[in-house]
OpenMM code with the backbone's topology and positions (N, CA, C; nanometers):
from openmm import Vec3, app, unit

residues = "UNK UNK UNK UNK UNK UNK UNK UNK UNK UNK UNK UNK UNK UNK UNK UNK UNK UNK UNK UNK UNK UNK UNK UNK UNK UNK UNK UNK UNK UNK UNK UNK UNK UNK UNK UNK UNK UNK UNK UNK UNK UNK UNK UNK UNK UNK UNK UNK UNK UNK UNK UNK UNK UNK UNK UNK UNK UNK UNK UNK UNK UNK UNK UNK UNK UNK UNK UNK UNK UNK UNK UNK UNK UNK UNK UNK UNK UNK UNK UNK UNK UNK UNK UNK UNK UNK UNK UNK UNK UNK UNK UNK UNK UNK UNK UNK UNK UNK UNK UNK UNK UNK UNK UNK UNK UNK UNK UNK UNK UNK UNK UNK UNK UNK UNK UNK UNK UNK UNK UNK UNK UNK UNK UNK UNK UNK UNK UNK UNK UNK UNK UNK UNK UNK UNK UNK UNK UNK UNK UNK UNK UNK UNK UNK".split()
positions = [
    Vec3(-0.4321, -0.1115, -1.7142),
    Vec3(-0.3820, -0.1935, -1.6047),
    Vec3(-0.4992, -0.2297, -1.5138),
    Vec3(-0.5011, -0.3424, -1.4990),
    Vec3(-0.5820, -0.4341, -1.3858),
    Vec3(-0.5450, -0.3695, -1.2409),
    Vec3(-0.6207, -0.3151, -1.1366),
    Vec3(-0.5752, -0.3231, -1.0408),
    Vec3(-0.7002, -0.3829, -0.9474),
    Vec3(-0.6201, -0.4847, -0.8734),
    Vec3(-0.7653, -0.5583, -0.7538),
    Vec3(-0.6894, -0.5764, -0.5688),
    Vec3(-0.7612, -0.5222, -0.5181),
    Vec3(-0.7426, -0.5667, -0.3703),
    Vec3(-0.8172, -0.6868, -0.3558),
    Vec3(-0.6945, -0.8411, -0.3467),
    Vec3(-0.7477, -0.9642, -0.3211),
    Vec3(-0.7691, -1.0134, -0.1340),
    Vec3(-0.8554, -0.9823, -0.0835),
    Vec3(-0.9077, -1.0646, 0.0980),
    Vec3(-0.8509, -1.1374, 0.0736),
    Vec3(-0.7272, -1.1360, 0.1933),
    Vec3(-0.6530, -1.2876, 0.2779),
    Vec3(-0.7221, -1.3367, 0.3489),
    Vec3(-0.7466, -1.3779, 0.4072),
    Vec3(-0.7780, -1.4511, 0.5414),
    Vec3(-0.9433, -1.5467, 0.4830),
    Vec3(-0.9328, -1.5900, 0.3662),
    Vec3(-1.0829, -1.6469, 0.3243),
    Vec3(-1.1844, -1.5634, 0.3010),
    Vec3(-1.1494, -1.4058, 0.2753),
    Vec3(-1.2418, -1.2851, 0.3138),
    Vec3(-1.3074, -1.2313, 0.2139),
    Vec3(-1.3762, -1.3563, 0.1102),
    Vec3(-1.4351, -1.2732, -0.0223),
    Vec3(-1.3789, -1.2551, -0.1283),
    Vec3(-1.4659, -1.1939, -0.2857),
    Vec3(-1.4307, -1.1821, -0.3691),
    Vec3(-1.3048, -1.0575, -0.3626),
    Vec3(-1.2259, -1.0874, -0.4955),
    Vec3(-1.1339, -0.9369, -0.5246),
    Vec3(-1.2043, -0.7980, -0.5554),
    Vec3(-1.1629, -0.7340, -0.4821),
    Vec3(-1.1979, -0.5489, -0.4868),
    Vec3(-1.1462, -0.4711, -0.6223),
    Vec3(-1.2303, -0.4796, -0.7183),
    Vec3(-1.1359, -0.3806, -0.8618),
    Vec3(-1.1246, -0.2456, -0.7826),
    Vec3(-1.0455, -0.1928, -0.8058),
    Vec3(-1.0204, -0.0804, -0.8521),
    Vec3(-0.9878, -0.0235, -0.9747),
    Vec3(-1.1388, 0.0357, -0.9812),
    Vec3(-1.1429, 0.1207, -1.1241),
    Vec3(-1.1461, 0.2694, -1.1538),
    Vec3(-1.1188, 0.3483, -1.0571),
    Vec3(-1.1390, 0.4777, -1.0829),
    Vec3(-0.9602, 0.5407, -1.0732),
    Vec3(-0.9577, 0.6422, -1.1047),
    Vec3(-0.8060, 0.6638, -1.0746),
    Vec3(-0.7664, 0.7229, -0.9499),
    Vec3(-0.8969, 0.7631, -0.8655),
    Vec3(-0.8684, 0.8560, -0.7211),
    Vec3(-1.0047, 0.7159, -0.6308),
    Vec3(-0.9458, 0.6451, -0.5449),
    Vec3(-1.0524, 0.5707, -0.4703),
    Vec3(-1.0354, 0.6167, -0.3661),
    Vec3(-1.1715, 0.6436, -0.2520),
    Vec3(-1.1187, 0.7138, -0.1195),
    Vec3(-1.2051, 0.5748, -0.0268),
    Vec3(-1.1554, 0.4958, 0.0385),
    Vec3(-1.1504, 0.3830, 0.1184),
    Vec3(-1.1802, 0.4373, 0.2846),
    Vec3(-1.2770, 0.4150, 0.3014),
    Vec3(-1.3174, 0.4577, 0.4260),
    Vec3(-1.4711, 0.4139, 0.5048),
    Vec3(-1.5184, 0.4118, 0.6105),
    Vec3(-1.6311, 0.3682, 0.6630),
    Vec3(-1.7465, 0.4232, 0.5741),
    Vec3(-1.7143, 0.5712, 0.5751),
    Vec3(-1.8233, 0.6440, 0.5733),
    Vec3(-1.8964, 0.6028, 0.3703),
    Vec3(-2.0662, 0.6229, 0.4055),
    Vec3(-2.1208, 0.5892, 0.2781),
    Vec3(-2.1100, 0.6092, 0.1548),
    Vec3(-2.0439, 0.7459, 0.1922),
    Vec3(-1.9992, 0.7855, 0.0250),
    Vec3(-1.8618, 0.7574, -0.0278),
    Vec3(-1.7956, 0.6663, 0.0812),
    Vec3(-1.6313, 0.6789, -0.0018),
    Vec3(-1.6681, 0.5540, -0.1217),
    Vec3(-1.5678, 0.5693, -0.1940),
    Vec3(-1.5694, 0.4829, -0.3371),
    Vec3(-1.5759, 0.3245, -0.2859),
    Vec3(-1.4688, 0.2752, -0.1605),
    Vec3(-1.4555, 0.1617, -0.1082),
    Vec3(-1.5124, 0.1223, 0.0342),
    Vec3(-1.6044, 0.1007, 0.0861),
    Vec3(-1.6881, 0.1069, 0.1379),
    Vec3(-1.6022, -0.0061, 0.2442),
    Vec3(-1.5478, -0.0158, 0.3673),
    Vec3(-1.5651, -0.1223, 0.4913),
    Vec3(-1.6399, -0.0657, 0.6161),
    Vec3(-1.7214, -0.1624, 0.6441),
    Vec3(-1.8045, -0.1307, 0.7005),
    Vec3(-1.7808, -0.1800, 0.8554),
    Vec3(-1.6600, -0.1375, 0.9180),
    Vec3(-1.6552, -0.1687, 1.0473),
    Vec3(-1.5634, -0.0606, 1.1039),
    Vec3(-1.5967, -0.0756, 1.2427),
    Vec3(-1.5586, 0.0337, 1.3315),
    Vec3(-1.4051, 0.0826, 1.3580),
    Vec3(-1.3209, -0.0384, 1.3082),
    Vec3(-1.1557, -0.0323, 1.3094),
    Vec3(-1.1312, 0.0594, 1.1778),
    Vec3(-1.2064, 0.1064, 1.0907),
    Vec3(-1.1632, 0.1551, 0.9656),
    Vec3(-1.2491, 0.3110, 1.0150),
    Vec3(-1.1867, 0.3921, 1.0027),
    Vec3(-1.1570, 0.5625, 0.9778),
    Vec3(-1.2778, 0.5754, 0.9019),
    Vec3(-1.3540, 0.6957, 0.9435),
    Vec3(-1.4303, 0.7360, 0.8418),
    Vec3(-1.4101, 0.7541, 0.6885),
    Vec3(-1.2835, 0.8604, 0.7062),
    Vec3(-1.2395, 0.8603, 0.5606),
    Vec3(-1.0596, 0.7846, 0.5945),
    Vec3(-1.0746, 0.6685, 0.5616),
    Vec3(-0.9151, 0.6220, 0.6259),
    Vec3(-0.7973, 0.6256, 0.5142),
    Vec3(-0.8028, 0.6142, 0.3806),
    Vec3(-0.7362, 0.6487, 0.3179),
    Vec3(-0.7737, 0.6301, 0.1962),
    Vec3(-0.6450, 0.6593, 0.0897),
    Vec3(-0.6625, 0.7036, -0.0792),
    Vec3(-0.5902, 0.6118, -0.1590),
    Vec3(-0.6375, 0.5518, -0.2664),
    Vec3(-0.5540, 0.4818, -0.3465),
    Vec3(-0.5735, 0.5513, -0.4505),
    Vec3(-0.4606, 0.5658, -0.5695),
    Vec3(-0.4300, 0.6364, -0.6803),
    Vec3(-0.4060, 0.5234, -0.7360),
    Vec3(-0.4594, 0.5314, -0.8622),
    Vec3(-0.3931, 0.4537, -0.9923),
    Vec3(-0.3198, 0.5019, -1.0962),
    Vec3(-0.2017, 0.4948, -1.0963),
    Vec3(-0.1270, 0.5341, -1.2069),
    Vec3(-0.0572, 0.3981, -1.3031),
    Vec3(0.0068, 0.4354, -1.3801),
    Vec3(0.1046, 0.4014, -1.4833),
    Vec3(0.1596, 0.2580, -1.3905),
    Vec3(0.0899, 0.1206, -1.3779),
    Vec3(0.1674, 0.0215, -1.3305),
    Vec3(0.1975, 0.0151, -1.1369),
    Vec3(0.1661, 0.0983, -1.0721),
    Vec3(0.1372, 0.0924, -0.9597),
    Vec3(-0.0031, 0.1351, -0.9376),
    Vec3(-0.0054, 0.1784, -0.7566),
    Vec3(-0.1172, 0.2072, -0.6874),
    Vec3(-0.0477, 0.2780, -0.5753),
    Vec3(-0.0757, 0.3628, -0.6063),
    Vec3(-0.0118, 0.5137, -0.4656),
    Vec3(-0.1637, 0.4962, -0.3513),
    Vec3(-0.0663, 0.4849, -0.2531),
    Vec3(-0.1395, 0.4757, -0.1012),
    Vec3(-0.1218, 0.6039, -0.0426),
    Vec3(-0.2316, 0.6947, 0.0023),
    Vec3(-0.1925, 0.7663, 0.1251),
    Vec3(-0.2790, 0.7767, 0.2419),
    Vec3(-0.2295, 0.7332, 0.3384),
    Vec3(-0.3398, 0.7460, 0.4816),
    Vec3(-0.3910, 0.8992, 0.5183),
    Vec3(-0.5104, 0.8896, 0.5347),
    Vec3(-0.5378, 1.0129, 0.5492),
    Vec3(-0.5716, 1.0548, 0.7204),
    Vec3(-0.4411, 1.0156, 0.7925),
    Vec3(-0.4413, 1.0215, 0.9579),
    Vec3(-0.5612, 0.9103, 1.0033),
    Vec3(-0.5972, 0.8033, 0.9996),
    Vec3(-0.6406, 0.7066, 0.9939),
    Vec3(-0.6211, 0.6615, 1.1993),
    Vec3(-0.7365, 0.6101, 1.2645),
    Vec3(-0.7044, 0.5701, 1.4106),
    Vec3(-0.6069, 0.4999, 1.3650),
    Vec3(-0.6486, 0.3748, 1.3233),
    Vec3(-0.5340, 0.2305, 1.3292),
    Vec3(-0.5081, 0.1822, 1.2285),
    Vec3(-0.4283, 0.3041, 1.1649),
    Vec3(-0.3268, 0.2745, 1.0462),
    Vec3(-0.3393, 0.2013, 0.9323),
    Vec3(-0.2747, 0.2211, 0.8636),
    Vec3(-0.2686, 0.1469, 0.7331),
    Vec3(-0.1024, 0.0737, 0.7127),
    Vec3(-0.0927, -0.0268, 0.6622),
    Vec3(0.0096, -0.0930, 0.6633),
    Vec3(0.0580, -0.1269, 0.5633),
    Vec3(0.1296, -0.2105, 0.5060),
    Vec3(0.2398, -0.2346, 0.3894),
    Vec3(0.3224, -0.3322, 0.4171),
    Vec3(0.3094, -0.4212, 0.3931),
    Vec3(0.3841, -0.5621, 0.4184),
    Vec3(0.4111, -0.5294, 0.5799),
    Vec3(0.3294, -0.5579, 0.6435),
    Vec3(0.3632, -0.5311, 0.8287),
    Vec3(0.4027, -0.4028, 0.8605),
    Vec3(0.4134, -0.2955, 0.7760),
    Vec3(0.4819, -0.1848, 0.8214),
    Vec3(0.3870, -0.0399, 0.8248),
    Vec3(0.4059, 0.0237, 0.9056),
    Vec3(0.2861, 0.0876, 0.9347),
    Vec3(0.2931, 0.2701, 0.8292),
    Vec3(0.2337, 0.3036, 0.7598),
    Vec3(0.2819, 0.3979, 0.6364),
    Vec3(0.1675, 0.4926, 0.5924),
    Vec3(0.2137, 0.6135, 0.5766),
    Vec3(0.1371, 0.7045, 0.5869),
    Vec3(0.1238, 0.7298, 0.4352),
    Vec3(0.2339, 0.7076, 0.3939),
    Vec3(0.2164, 0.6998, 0.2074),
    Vec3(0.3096, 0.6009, 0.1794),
    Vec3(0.2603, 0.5631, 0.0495),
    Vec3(0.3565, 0.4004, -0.0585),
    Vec3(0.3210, 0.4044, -0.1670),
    Vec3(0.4126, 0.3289, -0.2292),
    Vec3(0.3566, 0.2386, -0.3514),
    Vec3(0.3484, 0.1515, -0.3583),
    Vec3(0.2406, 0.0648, -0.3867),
    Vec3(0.2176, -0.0416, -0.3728),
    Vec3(0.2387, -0.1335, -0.5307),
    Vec3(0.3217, -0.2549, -0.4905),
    Vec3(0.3798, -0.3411, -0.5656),
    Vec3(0.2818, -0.4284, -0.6002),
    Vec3(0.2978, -0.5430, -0.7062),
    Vec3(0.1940, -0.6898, -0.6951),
    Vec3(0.2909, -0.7655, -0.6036),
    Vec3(0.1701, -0.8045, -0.5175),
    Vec3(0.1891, -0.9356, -0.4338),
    Vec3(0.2256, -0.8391, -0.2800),
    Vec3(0.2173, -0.7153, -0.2767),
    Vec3(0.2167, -0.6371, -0.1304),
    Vec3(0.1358, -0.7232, -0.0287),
    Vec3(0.1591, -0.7189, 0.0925),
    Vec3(-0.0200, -0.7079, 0.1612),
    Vec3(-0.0279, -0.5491, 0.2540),
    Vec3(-0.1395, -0.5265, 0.1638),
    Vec3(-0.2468, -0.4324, 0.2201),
    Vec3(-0.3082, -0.4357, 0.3885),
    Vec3(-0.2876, -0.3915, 0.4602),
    Vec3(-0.3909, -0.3869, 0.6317),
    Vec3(-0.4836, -0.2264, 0.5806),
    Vec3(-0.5524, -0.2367, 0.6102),
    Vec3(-0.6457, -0.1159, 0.6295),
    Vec3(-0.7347, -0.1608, 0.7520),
    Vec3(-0.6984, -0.1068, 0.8091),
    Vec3(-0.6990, -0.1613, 0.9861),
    Vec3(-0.7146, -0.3149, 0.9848),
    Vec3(-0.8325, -0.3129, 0.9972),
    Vec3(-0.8094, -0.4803, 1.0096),
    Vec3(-0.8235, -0.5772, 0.9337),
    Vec3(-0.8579, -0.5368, 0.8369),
    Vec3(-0.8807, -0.5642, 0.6643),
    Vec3(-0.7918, -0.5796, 0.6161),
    Vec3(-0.7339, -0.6916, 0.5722),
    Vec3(-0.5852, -0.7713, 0.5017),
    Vec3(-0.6099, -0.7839, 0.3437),
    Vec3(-0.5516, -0.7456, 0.2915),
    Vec3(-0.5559, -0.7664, 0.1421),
    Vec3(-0.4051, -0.7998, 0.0553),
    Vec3(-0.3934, -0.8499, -0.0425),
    Vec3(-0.2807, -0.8858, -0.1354),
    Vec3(-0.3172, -0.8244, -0.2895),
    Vec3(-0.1960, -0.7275, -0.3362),
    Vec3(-0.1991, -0.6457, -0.4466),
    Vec3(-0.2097, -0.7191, -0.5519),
    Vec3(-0.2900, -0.6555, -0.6627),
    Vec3(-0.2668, -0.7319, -0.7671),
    Vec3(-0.2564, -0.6289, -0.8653),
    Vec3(-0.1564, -0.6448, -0.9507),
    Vec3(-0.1796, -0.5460, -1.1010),
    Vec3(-0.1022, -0.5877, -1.1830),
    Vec3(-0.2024, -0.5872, -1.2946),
    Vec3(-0.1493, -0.6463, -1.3973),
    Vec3(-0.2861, -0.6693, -1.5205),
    Vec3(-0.2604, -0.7370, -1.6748),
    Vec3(-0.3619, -0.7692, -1.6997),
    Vec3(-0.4539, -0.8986, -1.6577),
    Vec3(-0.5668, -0.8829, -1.7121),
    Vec3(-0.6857, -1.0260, -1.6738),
    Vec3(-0.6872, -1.0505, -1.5654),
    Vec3(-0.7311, -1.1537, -1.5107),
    Vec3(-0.7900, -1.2311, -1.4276),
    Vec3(-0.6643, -1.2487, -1.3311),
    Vec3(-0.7001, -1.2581, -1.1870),
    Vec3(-0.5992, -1.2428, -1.0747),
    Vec3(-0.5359, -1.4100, -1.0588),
    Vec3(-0.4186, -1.3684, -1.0521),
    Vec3(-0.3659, -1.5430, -1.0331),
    Vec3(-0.3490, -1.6004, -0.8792),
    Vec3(-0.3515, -1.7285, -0.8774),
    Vec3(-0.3334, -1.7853, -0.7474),
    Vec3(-0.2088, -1.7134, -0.6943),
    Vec3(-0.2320, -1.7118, -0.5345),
    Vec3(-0.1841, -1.5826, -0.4759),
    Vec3(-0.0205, -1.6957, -0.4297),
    Vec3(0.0869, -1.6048, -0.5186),
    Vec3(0.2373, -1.6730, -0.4600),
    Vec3(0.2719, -1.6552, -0.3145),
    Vec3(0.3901, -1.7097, -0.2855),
    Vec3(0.4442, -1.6790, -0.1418),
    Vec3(0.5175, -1.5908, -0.1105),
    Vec3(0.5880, -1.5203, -0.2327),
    Vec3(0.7024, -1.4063, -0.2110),
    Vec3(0.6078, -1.2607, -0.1687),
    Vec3(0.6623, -1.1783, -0.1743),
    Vec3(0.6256, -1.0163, -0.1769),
    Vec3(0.7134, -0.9870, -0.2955),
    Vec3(0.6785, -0.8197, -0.2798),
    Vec3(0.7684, -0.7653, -0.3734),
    Vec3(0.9059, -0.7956, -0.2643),
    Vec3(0.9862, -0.7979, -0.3531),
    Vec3(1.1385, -0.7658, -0.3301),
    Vec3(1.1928, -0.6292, -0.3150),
    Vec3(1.3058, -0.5958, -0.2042),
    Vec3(1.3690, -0.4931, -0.1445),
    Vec3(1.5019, -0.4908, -0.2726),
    Vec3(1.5480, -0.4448, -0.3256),
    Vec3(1.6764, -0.4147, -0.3988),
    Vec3(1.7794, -0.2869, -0.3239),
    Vec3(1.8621, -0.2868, -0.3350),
    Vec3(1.9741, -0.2149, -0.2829),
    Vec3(2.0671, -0.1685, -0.4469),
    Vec3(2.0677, -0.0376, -0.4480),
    Vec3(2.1447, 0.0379, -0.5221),
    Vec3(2.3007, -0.0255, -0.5664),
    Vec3(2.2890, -0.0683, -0.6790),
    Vec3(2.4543, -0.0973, -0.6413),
    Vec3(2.5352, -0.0107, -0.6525),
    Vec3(2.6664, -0.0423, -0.6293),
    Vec3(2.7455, 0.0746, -0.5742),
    Vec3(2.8198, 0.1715, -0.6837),
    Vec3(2.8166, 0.2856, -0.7013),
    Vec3(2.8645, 0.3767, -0.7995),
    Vec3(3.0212, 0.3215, -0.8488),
    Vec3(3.0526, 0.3801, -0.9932),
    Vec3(3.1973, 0.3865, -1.0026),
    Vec3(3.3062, 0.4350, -0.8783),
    Vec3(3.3732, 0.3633, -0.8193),
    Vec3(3.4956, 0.4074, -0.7499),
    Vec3(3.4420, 0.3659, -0.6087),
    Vec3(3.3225, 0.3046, -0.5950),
    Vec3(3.2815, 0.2275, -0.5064),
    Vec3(3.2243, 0.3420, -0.4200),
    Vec3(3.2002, 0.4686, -0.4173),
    Vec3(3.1115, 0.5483, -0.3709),
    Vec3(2.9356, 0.5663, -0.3748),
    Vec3(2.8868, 0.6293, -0.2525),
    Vec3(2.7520, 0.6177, -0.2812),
    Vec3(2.7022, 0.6810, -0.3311),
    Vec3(2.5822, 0.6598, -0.3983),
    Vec3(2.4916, 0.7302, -0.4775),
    Vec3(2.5089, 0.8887, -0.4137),
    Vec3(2.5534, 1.0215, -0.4960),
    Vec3(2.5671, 1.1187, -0.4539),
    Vec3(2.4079, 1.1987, -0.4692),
    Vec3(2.3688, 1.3336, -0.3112),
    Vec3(2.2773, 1.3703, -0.3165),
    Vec3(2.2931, 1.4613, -0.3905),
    Vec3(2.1492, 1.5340, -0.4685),
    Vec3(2.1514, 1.6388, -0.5013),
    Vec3(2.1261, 1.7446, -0.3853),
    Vec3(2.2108, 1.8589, -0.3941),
    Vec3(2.2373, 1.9287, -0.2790),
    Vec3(2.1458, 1.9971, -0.2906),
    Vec3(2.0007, 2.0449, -0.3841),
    Vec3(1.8914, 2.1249, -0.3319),
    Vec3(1.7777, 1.9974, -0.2685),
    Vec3(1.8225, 1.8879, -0.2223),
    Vec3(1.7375, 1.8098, -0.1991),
    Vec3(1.6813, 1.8174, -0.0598),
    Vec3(1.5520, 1.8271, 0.0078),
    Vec3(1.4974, 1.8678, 0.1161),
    Vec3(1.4745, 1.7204, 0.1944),
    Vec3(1.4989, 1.7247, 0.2921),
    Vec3(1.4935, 1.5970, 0.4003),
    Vec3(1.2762, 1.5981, 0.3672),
    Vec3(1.2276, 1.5174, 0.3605),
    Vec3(1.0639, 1.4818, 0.3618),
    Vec3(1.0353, 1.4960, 0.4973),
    Vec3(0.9316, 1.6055, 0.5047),
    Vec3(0.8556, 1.6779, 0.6440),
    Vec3(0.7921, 1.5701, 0.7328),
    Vec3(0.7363, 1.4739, 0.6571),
    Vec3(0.6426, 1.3373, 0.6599),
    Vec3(0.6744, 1.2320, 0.6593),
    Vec3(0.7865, 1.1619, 0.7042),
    Vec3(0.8345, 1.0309, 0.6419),
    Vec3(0.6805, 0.9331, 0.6408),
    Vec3(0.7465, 0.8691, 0.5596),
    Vec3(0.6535, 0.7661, 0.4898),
    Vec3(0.6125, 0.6830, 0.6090),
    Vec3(0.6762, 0.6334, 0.6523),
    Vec3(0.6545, 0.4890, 0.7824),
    Vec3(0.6845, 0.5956, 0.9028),
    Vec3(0.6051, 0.5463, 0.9987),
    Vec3(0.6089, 0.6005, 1.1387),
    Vec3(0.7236, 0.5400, 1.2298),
    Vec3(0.7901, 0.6102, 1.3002),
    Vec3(0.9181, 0.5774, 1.3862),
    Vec3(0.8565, 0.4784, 1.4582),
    Vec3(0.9536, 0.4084, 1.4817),
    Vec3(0.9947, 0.2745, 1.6460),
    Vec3(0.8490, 0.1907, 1.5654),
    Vec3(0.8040, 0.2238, 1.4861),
    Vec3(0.6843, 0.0738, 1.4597),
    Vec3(0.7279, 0.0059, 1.3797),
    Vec3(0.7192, -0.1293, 1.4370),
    Vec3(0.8080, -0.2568, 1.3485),
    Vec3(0.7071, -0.3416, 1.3987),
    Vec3(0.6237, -0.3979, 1.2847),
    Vec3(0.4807, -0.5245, 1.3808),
    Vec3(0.5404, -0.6424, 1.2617),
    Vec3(0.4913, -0.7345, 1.2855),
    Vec3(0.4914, -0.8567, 1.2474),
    Vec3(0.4367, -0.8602, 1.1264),
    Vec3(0.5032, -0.9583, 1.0067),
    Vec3(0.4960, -0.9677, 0.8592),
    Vec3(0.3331, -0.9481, 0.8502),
    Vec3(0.2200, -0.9652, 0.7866),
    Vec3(0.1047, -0.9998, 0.8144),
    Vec3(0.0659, -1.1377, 0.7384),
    Vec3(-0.0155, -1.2444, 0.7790),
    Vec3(0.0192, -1.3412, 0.6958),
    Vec3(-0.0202, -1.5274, 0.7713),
] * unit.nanometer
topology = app.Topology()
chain = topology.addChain("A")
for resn in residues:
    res = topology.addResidue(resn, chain)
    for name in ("N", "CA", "C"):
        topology.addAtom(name, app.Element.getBySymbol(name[0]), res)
């Protein structure tokens, strides 16, 4: 699997990602190198697996984002946009060469509804997440 962080804003060539652990941060030795003061020394991690790209912020000043939304861990879809502070990017994965960048995002889906019109039942050893993914009351603007 192809994976590339494509610059919005007129901001340069696409970023491969080729290793399966990238650590994205100011400092000289991370794998992804931005070189400005809004980006965390070590600001966060991309994983490559099986058809995605696992995000996790690693407590970052000014956040990392996900289609406008501010997230401490994700998965990242094709056609996401990426913020790493102030650094805008659009996902790509897939094979070859990156295509002209569409207008959609990934799409939100909703579970449809079980037999007898009930909801998806929990498993009862299931633990509420210590960490939620997205940070409370932050809701910013699409990026774009």
């Amino acid at each position: 699997m192809r994976a590339q962080l494509v610059p919005l804003d007129g901001g340069g060539d696409p970023i491969d990602i080729n290793k399966d652990l990238t650590l994205v941060g100011r400092k000289e030795d991370c794998d992804l190198r931005l070189d400005h003061k809004s980006v965390s020394k070590m600001h966060c991690v991309l994983v490559k697996t099986d058809g995605l790209l696992l995000l996790r912020d690693l407590g970052s000043t000014n956040g990392t984002r996900v289609n406008g939304q501010r997230v401490r861990r994700a998965a990242l879809l094709p056609n996401d946009q990426l913020a790493i502070a102030r650094f805008k990017f659009r996902v790509y994965l897939g094979p070859g060469e990156v295509p002209a960048a569409p207008d959609d995002r990934t799409q939100q889906l909703e579970e449809p509804p079980r037999a007898g019109g009930s909801p998806a039942a929990v498993h009862p050893s299931s633990q509420p997440n210590p960490l939620p993914d997205v940070y409370p009351g932050e809701v910013d603007e699409p990026i774009g």
